[in-house]
C-alpha positions in Angstrom: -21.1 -1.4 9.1 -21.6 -0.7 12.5 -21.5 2.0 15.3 -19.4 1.6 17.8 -19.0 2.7 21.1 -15.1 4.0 22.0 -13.4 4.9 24.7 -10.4 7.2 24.8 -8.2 7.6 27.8 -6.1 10.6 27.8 -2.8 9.9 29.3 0.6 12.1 29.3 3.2 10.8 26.8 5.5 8.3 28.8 6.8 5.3 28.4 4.3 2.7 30.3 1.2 4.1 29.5 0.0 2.2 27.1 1.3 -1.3 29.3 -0.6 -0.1 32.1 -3.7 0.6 30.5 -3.7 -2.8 28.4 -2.9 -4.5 31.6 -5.2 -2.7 33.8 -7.7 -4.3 31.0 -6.7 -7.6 31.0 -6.8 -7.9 34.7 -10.6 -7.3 34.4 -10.7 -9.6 31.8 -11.8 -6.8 29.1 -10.7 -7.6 25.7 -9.0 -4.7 23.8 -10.5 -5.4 20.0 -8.8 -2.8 18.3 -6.7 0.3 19.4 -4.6 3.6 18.3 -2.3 5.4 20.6 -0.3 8.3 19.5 1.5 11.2 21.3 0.5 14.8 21.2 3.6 16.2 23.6 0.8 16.5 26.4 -1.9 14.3 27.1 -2.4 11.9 24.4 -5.1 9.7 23.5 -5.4 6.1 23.7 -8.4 5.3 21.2 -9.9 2.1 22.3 -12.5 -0.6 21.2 -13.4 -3.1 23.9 -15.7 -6.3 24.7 -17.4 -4.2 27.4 -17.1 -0.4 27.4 -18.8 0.3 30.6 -16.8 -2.3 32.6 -13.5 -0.4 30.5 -14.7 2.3 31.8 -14.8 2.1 35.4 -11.7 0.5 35.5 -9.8 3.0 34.0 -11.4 5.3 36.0 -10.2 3.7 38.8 -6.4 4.4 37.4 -6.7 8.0 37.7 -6.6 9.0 34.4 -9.2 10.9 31.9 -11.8 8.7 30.2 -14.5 10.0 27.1 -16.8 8.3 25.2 -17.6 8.4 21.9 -19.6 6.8 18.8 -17.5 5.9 15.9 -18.1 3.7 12.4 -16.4 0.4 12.5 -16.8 -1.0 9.0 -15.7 -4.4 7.6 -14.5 -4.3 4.0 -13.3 -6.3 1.6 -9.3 -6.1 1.4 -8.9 -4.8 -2.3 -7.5 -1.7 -3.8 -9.8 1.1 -4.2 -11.8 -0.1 -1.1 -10.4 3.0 1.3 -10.7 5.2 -2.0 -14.4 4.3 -1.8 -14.8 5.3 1.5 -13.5 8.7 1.5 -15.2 9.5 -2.2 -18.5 8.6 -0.6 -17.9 11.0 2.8 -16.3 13.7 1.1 -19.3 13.8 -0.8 -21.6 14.0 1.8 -19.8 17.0 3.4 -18.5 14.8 6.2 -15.2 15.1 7.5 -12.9 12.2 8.7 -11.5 13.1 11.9 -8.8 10.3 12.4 -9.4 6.7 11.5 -7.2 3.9 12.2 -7.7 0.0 10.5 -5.9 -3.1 10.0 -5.6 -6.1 7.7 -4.3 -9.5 8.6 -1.9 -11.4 6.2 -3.3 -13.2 4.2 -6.5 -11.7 5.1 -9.8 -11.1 2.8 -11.6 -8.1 5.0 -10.3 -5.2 6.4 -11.6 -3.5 9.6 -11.4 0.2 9.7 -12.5 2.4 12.4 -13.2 6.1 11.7 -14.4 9.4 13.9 -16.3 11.6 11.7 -18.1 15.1 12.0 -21.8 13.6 11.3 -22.0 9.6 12.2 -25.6 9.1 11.1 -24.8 11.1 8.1 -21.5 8.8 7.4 -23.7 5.6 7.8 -26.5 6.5 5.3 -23.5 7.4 2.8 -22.2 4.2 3.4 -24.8 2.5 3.3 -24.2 -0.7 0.6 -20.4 -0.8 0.9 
């Protein structure tokens, strides 16, 4: 488990964005690691994870748009039912909320790696703490 350092860019819902901000990235040789994108009906955010946040950044920055920064959990887990179930027992019981989270599994994949926003990080990583 990990704490990782995300960047949002807050875009209005049209087709492109998401292109132009991956390619934007690529062109300064940033690698996206993991993503979420979803519209709002206004400006909508475009949750990254990148190989260099600062770089990431400037450069989108330089687009025009709305950049934040944030701190989120990025955890590695085993891919087997009850896994997720774990997670959210442990939080919910440590009076932390889940805020959005967004993961993936590869076929044929052992390990899962979910990202999560939560109300209280340091108070999510002691409660996860072990998994």
């Amino acid at each position: 488990m990990a704490k990782a350092k995300q960047i949002t860019v807050w875009v209005e819902s049209t087709p492109g964005q998401l292109g132009r901000i991956a390619k934007a990235l690529g062109d300064a040789k940033v690698n996206v690691t993991a993503f979420t994108a979803y519209s709002t009906g206004g400006e909508s955010p475009i949750r990254l994870q990148v190989s260099s946040p600062a770089k990431a950044k400037k450069v989108l920055e330089g687009l025009g748009v709305r950049v934040t920064e944030e701190e989120v959990l990025r955890l590695t887990l085993a891919d087997k039912p009850g896994m997720l179930g774990e997670v959210g027992s442990r939080l919910g019981q440590a009076n932390i909320n889940v805020e959005y989270a967004f993961g993936s599994v590869p076929k044929g994949g052992k390990k899962a790696d979910v990202v999560l926003g939560v109300s209280d990080l340091a108070g999510a990583t002691k409660a996860l703490r072990g998994l």
